[in-house]
C-alpha positions as CSV (number, residue, x, y, z in Angstrom):
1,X,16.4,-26.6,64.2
2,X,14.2,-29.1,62.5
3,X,15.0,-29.6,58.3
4,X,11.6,-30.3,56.5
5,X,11.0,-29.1,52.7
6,X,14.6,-28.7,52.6
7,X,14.4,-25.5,54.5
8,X,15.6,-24.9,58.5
9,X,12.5,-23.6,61.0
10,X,12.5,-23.4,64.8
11,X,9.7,-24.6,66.7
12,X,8.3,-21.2,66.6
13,X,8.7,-20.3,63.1
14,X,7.2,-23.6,61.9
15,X,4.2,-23.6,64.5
16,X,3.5,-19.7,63.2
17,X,2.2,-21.8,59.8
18,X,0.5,-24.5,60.9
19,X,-2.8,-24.9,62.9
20,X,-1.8,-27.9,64.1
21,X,1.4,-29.8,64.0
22,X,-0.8,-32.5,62.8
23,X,-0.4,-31.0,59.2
24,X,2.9,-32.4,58.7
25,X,4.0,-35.0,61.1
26,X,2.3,-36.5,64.4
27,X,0.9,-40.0,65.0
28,X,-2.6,-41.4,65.1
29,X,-4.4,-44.1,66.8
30,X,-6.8,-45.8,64.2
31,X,-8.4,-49.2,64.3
32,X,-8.4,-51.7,61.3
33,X,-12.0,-53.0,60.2
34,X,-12.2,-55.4,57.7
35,X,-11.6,-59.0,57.2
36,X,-9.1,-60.8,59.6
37,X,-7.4,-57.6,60.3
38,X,-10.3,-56.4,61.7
39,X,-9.9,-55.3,65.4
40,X,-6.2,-54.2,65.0
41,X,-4.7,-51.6,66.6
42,X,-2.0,-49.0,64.8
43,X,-0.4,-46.5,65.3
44,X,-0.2,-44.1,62.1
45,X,3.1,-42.4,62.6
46,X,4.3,-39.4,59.7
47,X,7.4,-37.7,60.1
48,X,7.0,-35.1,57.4
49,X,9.6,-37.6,55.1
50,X,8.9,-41.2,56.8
51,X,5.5,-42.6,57.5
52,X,5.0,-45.8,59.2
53,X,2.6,-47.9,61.1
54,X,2.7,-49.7,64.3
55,X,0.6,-52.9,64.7
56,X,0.0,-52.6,68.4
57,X,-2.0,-55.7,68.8
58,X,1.2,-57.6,66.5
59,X,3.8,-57.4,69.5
60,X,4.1,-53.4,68.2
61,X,5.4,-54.4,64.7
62,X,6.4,-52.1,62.3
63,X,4.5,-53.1,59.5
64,X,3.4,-50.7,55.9
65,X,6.7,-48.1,56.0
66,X,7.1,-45.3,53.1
67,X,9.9,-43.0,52.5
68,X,8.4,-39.6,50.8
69,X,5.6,-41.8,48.9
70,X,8.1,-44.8,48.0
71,X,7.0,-48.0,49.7
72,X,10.0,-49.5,51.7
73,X,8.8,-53.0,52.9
74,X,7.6,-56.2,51.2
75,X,4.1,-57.1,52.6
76,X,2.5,-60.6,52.8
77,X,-0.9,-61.5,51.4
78,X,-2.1,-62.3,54.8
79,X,-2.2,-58.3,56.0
80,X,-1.9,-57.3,59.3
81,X,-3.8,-60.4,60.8
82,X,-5.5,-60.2,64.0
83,X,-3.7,-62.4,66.7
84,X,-6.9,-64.3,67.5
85,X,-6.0,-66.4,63.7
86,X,-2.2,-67.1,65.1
87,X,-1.6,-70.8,64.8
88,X,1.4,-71.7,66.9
89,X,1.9,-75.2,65.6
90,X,4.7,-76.1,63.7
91,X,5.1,-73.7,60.5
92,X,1.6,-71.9,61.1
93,X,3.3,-68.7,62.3
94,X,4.0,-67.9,58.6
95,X,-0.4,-68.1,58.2
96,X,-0.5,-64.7,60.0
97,X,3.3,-63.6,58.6
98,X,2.4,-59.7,57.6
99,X,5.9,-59.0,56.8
100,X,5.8,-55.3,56.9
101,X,9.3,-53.3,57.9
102,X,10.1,-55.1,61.4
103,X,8.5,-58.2,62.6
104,X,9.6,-59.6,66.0
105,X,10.5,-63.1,66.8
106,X,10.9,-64.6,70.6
107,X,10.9,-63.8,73.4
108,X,11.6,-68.3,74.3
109,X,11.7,-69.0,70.9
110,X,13.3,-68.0,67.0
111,X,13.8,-70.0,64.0
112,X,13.0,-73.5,63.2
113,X,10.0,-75.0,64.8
114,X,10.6,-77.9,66.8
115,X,11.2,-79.8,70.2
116,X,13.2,-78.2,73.1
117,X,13.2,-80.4,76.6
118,X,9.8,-81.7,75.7
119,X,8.2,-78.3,74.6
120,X,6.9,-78.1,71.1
121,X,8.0,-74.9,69.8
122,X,6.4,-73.2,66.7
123,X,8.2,-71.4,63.9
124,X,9.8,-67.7,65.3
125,X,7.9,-68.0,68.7
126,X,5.2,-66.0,69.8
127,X,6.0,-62.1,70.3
128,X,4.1,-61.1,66.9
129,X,0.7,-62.3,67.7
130,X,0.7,-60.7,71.4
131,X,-1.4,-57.8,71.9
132,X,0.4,-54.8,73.3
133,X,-1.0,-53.2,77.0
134,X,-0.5,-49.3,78.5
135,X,0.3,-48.1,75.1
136,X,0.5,-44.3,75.0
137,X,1.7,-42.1,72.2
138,X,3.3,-38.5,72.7
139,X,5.2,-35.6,70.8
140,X,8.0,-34.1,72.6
141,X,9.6,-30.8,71.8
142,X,13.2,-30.7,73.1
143,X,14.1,-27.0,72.4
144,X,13.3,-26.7,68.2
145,X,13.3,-30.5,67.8
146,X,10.3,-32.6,68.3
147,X,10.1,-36.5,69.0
148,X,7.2,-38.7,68.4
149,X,7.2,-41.4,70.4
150,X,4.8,-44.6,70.8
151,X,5.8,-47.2,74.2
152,X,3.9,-49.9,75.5
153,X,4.5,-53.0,77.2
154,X,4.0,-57.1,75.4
155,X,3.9,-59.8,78.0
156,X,4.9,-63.2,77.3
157,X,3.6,-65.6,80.1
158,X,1.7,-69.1,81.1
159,X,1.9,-70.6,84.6
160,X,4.5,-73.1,85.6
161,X,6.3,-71.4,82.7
162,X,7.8,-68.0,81.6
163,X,7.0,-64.4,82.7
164,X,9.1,-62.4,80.5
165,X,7.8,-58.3,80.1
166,X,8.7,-56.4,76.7
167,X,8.9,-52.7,77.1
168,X,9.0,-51.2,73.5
169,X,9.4,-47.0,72.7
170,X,9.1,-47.0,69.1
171,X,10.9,-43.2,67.9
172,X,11.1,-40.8,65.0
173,X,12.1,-37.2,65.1
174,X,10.3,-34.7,62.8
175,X,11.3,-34.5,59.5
176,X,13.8,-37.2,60.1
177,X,14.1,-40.2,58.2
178,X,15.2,-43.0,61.2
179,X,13.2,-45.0,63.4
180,X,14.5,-45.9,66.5
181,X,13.1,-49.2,68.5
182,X,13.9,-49.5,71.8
183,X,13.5,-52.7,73.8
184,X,13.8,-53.7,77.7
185,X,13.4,-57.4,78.6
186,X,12.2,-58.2,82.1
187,X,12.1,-61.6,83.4
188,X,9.0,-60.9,86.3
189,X,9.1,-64.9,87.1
190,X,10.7,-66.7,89.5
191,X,12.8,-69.1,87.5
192,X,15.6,-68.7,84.9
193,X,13.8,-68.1,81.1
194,X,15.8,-68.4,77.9
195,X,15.6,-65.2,75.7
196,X,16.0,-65.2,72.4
197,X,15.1,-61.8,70.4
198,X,15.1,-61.7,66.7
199,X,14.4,-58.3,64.4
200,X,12.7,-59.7,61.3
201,X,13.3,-56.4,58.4
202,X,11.5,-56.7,55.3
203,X,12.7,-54.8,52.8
204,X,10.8,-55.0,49.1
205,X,10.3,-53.4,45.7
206,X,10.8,-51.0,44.6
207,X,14.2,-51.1,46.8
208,X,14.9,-54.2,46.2
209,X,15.3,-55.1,42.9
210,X,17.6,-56.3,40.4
211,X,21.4,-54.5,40.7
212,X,20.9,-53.6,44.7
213,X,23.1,-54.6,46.7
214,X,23.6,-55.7,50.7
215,X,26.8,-53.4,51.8
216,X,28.0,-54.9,55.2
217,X,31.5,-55.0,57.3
218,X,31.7,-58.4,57.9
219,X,34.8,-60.8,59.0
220,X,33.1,-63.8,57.8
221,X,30.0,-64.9,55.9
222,X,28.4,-68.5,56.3
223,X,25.7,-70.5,54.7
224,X,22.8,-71.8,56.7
225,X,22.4,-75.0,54.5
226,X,23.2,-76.5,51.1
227,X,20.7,-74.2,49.7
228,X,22.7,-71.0,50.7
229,X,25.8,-72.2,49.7
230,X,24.7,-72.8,46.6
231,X,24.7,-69.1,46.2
232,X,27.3,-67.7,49.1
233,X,29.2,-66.2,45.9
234,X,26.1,-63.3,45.4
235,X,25.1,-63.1,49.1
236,X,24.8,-59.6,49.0
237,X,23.9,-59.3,45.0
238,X,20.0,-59.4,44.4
239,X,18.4,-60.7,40.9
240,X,15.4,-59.7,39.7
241,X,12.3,-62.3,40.4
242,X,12.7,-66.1,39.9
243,X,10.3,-68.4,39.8
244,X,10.2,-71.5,42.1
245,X,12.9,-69.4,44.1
246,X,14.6,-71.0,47.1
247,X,15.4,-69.4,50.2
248,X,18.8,-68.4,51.0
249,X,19.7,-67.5,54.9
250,X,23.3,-66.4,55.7
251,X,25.0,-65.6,58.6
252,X,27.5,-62.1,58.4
253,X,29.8,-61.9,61.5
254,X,29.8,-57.9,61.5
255,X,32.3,-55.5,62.9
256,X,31.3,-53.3,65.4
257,X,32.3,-49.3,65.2
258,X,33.8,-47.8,68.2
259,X,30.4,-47.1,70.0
260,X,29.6,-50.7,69.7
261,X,27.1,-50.7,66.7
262,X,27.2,-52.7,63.5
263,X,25.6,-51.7,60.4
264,X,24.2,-53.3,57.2
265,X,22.8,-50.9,54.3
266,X,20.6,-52.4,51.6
267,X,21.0,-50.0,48.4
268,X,19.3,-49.3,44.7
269,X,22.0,-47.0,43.0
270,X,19.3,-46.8,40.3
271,X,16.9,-45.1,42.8
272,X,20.1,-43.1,44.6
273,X,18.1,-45.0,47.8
274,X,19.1,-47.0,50.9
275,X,17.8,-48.6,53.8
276,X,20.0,-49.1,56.6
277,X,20.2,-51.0,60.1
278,X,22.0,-50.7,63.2
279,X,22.4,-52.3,66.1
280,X,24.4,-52.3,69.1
281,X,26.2,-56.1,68.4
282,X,27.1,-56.7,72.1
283,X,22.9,-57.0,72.8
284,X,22.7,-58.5,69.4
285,X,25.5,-60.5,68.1
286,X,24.2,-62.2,65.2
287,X,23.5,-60.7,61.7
288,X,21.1,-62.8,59.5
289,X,20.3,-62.4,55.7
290,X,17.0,-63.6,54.4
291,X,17.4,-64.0,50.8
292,X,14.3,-64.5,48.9
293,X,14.5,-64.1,45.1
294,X,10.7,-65.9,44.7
295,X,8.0,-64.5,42.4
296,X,5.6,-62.2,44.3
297,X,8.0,-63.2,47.3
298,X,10.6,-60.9,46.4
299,X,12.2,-59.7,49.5
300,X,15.5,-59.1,51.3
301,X,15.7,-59.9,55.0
302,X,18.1,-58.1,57.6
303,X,18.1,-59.7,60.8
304,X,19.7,-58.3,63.7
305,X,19.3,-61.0,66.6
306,X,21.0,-62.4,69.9
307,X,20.6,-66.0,68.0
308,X,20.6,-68.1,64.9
309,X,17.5,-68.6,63.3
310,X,17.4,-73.0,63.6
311,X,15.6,-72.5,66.9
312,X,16.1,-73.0,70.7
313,X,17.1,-77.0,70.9
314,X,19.6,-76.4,68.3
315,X,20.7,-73.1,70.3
316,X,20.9,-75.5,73.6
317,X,23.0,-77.9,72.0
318,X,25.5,-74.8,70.9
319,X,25.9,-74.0,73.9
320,X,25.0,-70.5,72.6
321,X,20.9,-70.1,74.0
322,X,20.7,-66.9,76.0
323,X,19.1,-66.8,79.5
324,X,17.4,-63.5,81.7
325,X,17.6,-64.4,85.8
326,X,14.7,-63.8,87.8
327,X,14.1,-60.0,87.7
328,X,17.2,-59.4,85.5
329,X,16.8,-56.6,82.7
330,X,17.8,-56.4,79.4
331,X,18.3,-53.7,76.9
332,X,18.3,-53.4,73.1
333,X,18.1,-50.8,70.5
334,X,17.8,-51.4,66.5
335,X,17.7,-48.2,64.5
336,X,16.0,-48.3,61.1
337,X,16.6,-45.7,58.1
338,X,16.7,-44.3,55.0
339,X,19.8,-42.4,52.9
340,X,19.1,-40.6,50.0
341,X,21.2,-39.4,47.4
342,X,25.0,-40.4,45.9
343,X,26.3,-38.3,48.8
344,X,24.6,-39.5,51.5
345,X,25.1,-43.0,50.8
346,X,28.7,-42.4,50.2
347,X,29.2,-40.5,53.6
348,X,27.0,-43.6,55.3
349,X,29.6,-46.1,53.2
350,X,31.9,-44.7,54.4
351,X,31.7,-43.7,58.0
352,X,30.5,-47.2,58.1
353,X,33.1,-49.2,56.3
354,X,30.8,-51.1,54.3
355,X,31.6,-52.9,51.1
């Protein structure tokens, strides 16, 4: 059965009151026109409860999200910018930054820009700003349950360099309130590629303000820098806005549950709302907190990732930089929701382990 308007239907009883399913949920391909998000590709996705949209020419970003009307995500001035205004050069990613729900970072490169072997790197790599090809969008009924689903495939590549294939299926079922993203990394060259994969989650007002709080599982919490430690002791306490704000990054070593998946919930008791992540932590074994307290850049990061966020030379010299073989695969999946209401948020607390 599929729940929408807190009532049960089955695929026949709903489709009897509808001309097209396209009344409540579906996705649409639409094209942005103005300014430097002009030329963009999205995907206009509606659950019946979630609506989203996916920036296919942005590496298939997530970018505005809404949960029944409420606005989930903080967005950047800069909008959803066309790729062809990416500058690569040291911090000149954050130029074309939209922020939006999920913004990836790799495939060769996260973090810090910088120098790696001789390569000049730019800030979170390149995976945002590449343009997404095959893209097709489809709604499949399983029985009384239907799933939209939106795939396509992001290639990052240069000669004498890497040739490392993205497939991404971006999911939602109707009337649920979950997106799933999943990702299959190819390496199609002919020489061993490091891969580092980063899920950049913006989460804004009105879910983010002051009294929410960052529920996790964690063993251990570290500060990136001097500036995080300064506030390690509210890591997962949020303030309301503060001028000349600086950021705060921490890293949460998370427990995994008995499938293999960790989970962070971001939660306004005020609103009775959530947003939560999960991720399978053997794919992705870091957990990064972007804290941002700043005036008109108010937002709370969660950051799933196979990597820390000071980029690749620094990841070399851990020892800890990942690497895909020639014509090796590999998986991930984040999910991304929303729980609503005291009870739902407990039962997700709990199941969870969260605190």
């Amino acid at each position: 059965m599929t729940t929408l308007f807190g009532r049960n239907f089955s695929r026949q009883e709903l489709l009897l009151r509808v001309g097209s399913l396209t009344q409540l949920a579906g996705v649409r391909m639409m094209e942005l026109r103005d300014g430097a998000e002009n030329n963009v590709r999205i995907a206009d996705v509606r659950s019946g409860v979630l609506r989203f949209q996916v920036t296919l020419d942005r590496g298939m970003d997530i970018s505005l999200a809404e949960y029944k009307g409420i606005p989930l995500t903080w967005r950047s001035p800069n909008g959803d910018v066309h790729p062809a205004f990416y500058d690569r050069s040291g911090s000149g990613w954050s130029r074309s930054f939209s922020g939006g729900l999920m913004t990836g970072c790799g495939l060769t490169q996260v973090g810090a820009a910088g120098v790696d072997e001789g390569e000049e790197l730019g800030l979170h790599g390149r995976l945002s700003h590449l343009p997404a090809s095959a893209v097709s969008a489809a709604s499949v009924w399983n029985n009384d349950k239907c799933v939209f689903r939106i795939e396509g495939n992001v290639r990052e590549a240069a000669p004498f360099k890497e040739n490392l294939l993205l497939h991404r299926a971006i999911e939602t079922q109707l009337g649920g309130s979950t997106i799933s993203v999943r990702d299959e990394v190819t390496n199609e060259g002919s020489s061993r590629t490091p891969l580092m994969l980063l899920y950049h989650i913006n989460i804004g007002f009105p879910v983010l303000d002051e009294g929410t709080e960052l529920l996790l599982n964690a063993d251990e919490t570290k500060p990136r820098d001097n500036e995080a430690l300064k506030g390690i002791k509210e890591a997962q306490r949020f303030s309301p806005p503060i001028q000349n704000y600086k950021e705060q990054v921490f890293y949460h070593e998370l427990r995994e549950d008995g499938d293999g998946f960790a989970s962070a919930l971001l939660v306004n008791k005020e609103l009775n709302l959530g947003v939560f992540v999960q991720f399978r932590k053997k794919e992705l074994p870091r957990f990064i907190e972007w804290k941002m307290m700043g005036e008109g850049m108010y937002v709370a990061g969660m950051e799933p990732a196979n990597c820390f966020v000071e980029g690749r030379a620094k990841e070399r010299m851990r020892g800890t930089l990942q690497f895909l073989e020639p014509n090796e695969r590999r998986g991930f999946l984040v999910r991304i929701g929303v729980v609503e209401g005291r009870e739902q948020i407990a039962d997700f607390v709990q199941e969870n382990h969260l605190r």
